[in-house]
Backbone as a ProteinNet text record, in pm:
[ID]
protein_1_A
[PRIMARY]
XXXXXXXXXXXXXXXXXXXXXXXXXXXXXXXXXXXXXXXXXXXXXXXXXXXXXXXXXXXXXXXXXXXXXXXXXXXXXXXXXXXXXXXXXXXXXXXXXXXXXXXXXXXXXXXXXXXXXXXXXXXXXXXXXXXXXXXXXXXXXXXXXXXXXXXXXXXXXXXXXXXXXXXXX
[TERTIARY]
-2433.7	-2449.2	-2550.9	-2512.1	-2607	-2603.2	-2692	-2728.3	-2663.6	-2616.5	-2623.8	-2644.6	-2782.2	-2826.4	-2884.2	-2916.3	-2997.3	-2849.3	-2684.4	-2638.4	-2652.8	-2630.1	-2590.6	-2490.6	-2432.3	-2316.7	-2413.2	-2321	-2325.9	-2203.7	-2247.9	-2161.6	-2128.4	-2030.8	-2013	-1937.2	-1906.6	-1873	-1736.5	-1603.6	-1472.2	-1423	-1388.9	-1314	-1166.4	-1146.7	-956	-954.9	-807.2	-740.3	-620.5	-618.8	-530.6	-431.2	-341.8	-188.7	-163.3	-193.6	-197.6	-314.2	-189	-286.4	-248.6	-245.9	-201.6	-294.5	-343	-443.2	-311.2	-352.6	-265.8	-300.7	-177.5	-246.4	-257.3	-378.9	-459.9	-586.2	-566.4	-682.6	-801.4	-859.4	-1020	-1151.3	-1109.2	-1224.3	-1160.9	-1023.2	-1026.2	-1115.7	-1218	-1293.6	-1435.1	-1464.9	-1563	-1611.6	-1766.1	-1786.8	-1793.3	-1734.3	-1679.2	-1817.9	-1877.6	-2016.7	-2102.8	-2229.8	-2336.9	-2336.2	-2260.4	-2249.9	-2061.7	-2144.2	-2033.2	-1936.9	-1786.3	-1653.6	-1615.3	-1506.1	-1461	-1560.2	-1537.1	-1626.4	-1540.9	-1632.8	-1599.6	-1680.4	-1705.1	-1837.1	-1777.8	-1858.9	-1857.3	-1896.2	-1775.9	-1823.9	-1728.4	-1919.2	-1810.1	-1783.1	-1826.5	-1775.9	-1662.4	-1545.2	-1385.7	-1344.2	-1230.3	-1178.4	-1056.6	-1040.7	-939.3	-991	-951.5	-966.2	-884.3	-977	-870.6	-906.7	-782.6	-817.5	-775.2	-793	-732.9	-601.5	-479.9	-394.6	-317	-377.9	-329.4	-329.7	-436.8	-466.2	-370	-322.7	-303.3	-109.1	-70	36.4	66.3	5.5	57.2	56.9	-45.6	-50.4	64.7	163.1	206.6	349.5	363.4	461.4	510.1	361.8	382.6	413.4	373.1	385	546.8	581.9	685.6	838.2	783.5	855.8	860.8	780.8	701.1	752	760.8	792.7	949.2	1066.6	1161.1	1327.2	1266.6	1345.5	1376.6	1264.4	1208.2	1226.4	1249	1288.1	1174.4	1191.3	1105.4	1120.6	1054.4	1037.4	977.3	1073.2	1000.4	967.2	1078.8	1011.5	864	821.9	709.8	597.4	632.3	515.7	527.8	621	587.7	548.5	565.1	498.6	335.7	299.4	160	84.1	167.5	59.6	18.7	90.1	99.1	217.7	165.2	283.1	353.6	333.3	382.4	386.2	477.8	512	662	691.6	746	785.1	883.5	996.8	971.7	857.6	839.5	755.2	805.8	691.4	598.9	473.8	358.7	345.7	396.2	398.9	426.3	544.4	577.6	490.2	459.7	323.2	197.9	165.8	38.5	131.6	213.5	288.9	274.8	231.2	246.7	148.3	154.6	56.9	-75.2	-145.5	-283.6	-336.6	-435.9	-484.6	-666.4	-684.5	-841.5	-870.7	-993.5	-1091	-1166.5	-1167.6	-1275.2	-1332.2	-1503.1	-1624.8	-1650.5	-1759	-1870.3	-1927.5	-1917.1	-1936.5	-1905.2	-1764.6	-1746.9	-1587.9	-1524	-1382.7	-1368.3	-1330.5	-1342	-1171	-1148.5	-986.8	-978.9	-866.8	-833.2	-724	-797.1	-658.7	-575.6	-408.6	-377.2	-413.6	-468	-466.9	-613.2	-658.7	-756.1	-679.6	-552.2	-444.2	-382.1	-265	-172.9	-226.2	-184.7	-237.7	-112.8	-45.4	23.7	66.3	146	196	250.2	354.1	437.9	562.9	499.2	605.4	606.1	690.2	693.6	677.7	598.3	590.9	440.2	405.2	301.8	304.5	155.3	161.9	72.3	51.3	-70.5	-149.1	-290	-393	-501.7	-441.2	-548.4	-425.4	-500.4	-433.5	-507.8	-400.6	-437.9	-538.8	-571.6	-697.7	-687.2	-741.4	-763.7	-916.8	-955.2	-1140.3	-1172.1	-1285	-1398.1	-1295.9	-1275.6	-1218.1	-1325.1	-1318.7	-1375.1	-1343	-1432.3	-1387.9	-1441.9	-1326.8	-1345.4	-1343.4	-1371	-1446.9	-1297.2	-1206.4	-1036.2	-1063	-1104.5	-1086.2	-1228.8	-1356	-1439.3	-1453.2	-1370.8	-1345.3	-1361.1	-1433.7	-1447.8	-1519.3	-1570.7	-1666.2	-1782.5	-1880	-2078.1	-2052.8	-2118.3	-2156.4	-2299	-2365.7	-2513.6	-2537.1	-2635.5	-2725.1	-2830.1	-2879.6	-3001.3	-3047	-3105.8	-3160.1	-3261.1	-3337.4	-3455.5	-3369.9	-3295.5	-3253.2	-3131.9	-3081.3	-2943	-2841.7	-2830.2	-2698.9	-2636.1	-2508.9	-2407.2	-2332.1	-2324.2	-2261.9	-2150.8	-2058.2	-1970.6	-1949.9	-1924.5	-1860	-1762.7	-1644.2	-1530.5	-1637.3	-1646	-1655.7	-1618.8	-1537.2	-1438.3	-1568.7	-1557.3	-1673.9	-1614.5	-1503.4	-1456.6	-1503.5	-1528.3	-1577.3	-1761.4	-1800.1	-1955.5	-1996.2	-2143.1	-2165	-2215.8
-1705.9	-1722.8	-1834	-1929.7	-2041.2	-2061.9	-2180.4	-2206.4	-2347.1	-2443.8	-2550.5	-2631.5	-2739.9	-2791.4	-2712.7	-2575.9	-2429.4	-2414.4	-2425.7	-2374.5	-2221.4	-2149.7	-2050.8	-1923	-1978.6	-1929.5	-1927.4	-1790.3	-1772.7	-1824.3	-1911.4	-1980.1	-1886.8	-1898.8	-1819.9	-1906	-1917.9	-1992.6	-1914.6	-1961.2	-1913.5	-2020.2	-1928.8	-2064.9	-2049.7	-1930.5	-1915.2	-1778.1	-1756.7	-1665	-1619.1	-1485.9	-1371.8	-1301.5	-1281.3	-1241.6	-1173.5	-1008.6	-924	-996.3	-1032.3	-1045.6	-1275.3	-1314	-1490.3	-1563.4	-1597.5	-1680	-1860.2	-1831.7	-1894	-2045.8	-2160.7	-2287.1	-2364.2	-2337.1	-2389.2	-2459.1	-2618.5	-2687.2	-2657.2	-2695.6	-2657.7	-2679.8	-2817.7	-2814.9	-2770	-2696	-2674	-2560	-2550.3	-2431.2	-2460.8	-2633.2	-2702.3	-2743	-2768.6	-2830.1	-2949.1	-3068.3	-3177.2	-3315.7	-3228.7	-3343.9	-3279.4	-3388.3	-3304.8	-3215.1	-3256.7	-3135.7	-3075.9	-2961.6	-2868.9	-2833.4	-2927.4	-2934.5	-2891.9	-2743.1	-2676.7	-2593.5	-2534.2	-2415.4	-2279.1	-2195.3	-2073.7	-1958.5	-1910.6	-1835.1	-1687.8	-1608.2	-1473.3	-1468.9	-1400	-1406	-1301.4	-1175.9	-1024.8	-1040.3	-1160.1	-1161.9	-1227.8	-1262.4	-1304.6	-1181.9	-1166.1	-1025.1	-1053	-1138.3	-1169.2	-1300.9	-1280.9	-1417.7	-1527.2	-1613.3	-1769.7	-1875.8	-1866.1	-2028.4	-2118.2	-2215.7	-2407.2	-2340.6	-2419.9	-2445.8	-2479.6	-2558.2	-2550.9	-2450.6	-2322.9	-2244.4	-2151.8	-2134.8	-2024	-2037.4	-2159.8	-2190.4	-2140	-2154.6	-2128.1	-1965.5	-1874.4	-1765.7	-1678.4	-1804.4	-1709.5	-1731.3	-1864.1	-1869.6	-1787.3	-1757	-1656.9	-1517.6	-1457	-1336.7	-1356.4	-1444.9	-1452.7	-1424	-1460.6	-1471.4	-1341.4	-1271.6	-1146.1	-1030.5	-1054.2	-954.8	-985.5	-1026.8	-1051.5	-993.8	-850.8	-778.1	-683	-777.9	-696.9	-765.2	-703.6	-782.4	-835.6	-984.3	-1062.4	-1001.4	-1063	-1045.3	-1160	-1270.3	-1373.5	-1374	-1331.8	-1255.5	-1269.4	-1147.9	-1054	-1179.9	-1239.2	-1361.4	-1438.7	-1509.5	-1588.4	-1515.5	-1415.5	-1304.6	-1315.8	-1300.5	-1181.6	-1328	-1429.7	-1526.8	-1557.9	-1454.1	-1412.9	-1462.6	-1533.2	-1583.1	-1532.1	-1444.1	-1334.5	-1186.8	-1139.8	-996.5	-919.3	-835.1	-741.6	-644.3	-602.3	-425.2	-379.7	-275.4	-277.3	-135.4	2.6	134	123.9	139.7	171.5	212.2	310.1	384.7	220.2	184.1	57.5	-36.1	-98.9	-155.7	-136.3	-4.1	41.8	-32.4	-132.9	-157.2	-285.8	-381.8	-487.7	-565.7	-675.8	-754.8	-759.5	-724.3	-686.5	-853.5	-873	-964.4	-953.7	-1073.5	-1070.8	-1244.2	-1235.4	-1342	-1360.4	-1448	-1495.4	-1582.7	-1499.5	-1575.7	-1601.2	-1672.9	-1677.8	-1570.4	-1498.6	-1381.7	-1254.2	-1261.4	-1110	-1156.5	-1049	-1078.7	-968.8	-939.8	-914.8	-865.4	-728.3	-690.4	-609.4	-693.9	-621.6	-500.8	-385.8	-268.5	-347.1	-252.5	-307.4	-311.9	-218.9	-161.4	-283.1	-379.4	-490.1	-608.9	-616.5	-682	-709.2	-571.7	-564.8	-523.6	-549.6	-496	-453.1	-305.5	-221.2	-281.7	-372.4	-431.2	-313.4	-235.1	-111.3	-66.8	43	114.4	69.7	14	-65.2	-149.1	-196.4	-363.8	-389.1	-512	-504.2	-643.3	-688.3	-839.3	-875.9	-1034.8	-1017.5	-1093.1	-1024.2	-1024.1	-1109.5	-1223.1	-1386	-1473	-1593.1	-1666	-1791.5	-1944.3	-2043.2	-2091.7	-2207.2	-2293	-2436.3	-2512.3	-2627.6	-2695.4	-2587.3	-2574.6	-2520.4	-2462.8	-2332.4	-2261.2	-2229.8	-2090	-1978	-1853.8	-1754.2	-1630.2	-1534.5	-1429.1	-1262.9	-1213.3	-1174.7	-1039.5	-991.9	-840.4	-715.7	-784.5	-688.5	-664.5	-729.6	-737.6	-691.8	-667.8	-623.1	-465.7	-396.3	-254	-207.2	-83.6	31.8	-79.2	-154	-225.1	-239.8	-156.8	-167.2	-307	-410.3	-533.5	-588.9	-650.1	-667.5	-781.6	-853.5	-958	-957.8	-1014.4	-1035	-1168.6	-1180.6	-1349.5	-1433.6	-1324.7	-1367.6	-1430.1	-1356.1	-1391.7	-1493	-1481.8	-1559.4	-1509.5	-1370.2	-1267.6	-1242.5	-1194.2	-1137.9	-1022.2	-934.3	-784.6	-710.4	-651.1	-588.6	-449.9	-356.5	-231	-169.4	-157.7	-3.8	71.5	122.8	237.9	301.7	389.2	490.7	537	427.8	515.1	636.7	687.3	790.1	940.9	889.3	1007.6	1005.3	939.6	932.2	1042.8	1070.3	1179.9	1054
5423	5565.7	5585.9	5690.8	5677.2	5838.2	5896.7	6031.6	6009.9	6106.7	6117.5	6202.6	6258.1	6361	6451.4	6402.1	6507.1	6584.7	6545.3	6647.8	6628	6750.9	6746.4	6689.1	6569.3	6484.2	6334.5	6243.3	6131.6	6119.2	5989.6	5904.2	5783.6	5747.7	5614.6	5535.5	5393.2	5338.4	5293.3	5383.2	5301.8	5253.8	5103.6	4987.7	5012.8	5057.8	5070.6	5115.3	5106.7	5149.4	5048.4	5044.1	4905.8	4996.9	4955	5035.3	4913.2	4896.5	4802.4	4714.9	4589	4474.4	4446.3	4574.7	4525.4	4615.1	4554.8	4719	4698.7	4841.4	4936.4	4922.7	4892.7	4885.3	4998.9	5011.5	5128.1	5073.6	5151.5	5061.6	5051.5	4923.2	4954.5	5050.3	5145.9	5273.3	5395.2	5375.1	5531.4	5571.1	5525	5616	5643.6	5605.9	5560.3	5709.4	5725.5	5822.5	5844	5928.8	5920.4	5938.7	6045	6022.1	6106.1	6118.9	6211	6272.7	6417	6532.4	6479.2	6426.6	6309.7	6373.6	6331	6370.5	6281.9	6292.6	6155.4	6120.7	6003.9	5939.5	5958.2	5883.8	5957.3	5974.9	6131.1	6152.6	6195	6198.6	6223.8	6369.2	6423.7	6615	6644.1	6649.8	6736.3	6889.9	6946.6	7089.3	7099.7	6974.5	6964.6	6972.7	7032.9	7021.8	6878.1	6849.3	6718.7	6627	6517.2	6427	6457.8	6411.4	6467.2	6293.8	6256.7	6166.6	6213.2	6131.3	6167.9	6191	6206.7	6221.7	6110.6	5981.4	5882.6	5796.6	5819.6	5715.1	5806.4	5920	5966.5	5909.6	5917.6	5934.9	5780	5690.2	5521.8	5540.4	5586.9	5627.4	5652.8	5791	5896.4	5761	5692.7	5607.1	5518.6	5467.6	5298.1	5381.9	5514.9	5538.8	5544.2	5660.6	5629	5513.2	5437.5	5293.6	5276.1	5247.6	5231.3	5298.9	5442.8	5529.5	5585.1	5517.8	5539.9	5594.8	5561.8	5593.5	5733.7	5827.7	5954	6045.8	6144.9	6298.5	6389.4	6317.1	6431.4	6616.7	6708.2	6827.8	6917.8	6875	6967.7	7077.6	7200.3	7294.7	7333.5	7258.7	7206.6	7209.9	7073	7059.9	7178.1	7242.3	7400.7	7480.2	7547.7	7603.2	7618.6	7485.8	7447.7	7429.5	7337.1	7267.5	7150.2	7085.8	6936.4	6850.1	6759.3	6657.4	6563.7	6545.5	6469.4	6493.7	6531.8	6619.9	6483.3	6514.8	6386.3	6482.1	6494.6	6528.7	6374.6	6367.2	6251.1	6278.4	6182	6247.9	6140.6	6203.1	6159.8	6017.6	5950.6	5855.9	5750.2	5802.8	5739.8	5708.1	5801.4	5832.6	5714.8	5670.1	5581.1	5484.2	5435.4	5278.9	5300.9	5418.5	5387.1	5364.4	5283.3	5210	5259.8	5169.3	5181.9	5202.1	5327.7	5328.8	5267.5	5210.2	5206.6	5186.2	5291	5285.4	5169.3	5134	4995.1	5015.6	5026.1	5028.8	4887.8	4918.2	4808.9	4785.8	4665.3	4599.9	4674.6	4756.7	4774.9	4835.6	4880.7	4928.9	5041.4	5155.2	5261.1	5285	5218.2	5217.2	5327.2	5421.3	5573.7	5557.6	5575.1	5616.9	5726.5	5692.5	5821.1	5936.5	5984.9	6104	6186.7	6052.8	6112.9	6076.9	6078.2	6068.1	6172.1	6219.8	6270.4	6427.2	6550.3	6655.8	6699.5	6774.9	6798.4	6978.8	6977.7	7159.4	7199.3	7175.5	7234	7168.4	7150.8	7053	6920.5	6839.8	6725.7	6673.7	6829.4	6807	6743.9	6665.4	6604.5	6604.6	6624.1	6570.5	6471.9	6438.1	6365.4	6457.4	6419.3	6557.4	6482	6429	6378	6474.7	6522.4	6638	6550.2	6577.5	6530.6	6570.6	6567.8	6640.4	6586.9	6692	6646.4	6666.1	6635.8	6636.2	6515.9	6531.8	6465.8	6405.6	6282.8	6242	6243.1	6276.2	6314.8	6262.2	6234.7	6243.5	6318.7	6420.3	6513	6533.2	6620.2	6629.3	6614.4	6616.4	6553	6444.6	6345.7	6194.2	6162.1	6250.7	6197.1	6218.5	6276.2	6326.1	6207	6183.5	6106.8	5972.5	6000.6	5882.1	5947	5824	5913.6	5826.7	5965.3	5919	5908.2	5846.2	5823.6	5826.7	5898.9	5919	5846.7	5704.7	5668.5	5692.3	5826.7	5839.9	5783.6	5734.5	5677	5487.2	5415.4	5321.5	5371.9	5465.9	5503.8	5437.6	5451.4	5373.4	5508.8	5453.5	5532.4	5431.1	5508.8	5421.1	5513.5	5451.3	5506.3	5429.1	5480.4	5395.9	5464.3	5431.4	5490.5	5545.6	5662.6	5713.5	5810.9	5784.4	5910.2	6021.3	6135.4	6232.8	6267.6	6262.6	6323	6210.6	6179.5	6035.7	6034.7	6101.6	6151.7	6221.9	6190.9	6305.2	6424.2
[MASK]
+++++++++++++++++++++++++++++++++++++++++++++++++++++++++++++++++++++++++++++++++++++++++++++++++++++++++++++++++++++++++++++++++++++++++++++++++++++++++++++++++++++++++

């Protein structure tokens, strides 16, 4: 976790992205910050209600799920509708089987259940709840649900753990 120019964002350093067990070829600076006043990167922001990458990282993403999830009824519709590029007629139960996503930092990897994946539109419908960008890649307060997240500023750490708040006293 790093600062840059005192902005207001944690930076975190993602090297890629894993679709199960393949990380995804996506070049190595797209997550890089581009110059001074920090264009690109990618920061941690619980006031996003969803994740956003570049446009290039999102697009290899929406591809490999693609490939992946082939046997299921798109809903374009759905995606012009809502806003979402990827939507699925697809039940839930189903859903817990498909490709495990995880972020890969620098020294840790950040594996999304579905359910900080997939967001539930109605009935069967499900999308995936990361949206492109042609800014800041981010990551947003959907995908941080049921993970205690930690700020050490003084060391400049960032920590995450699984935890079911619903199982909290």
């Amino acid at each position: 976790m790093y600062f840059v120019n005192n902005h207001p964002f944690f930076y975190l350093n993602l090297e890629g992205i894993i679709l199960d067990n393949t990380r995804l070829l996506i070049r190595n600076d797209a997550f890089t910050i581009k110059n001074r006043y920090p264009i690109g990167g990618f920061i941690i922001d619980s006031g996003s209600n969803f994740s956003y990458l570049n446009k290039t990282a999102f697009d290899i993403l929406v591809d490999n799920l693609n490939k992946r999830i082939k046997y299921v009824k798109r809903v374009p519709e759905i995606e012009k509708r809502f806003g979402f590029k990827l939507c699925y007629d697809y039940q839930w139960q189903y859903l817990m089987v498909t490709p495990v996503l995880t972020f890969h930092f620098t020294g840790a990897n950040l594996y999304l259940p579905s359910f900080n994946t997939w967001l539930k539109i109605k009935g069967d419908i499900h999308c995936l709840a990361i949206l492109p960008t042609d800014g800041r890649s981010k990551l947003g307060n959907f995908q941080q649900q049921d993970f205690n997240v930690g700020y050490d500023l003084e060391n400049k750490l960032f920590s995450f753990d699984l935890t079911y708040c619903s199982d909290l006293d």
